[in-house]
N, C-alpha and C positions, 0 to 999 in steps of 0.2 A: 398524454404524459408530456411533460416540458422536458426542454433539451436535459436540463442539468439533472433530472432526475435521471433521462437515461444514461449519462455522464456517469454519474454515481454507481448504478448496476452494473455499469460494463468495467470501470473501476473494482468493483466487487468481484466479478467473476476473475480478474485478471489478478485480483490479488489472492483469492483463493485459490491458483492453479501455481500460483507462483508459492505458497507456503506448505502445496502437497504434492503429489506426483503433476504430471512432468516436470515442473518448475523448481523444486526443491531438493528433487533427486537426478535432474543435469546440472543443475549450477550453484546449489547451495548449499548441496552436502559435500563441505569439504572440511576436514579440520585446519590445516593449510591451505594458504597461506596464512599468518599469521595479520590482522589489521586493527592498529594501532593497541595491540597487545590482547587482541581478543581472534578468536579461531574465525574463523571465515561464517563456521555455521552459525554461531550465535548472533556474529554482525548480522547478517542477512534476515533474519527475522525480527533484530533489531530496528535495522531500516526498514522496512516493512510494517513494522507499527508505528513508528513516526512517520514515515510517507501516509500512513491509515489517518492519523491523527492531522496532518495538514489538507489533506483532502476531505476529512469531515467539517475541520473550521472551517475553508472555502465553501462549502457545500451552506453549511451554516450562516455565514455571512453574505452569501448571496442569495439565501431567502429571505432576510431581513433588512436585505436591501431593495428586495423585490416589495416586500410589506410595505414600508415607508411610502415609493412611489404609487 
């Protein structure tokens, strides 16, 4: 397996624990604070698919960079 695949998986697993138990029920179930007009709980799964979303582009573009060479 090459590095950035394993990158990817351990990314996976880290994000998956961070969207259910223990990750989401110590620090991401909260309705409070309020941030930038939205509840904490909702941010947090928010960023978490855009953090999803910029770690599959990089993932993506650095096979396609690997192809070329």
């Amino acid at each position: 397996m090459r590095r950035k695949d394993v990158a990817l998986i351990a990314y996976v697993v880290v994000c998956a624990l961070m969207l259910v138990w223990p990750g989401y029920a110590l620090l991401g179930n909260r309705v409070r604070p309020f941030v930038l007009g939205i509840p904490l709980a909702l941010l947090w799964n928010v960023a978490w698919a855009v953090a999803t979303f910029l770690v599959l582009l990089a993932y993506d573009r650095a096979g396609a960079r690997a192809e070329r060479e």
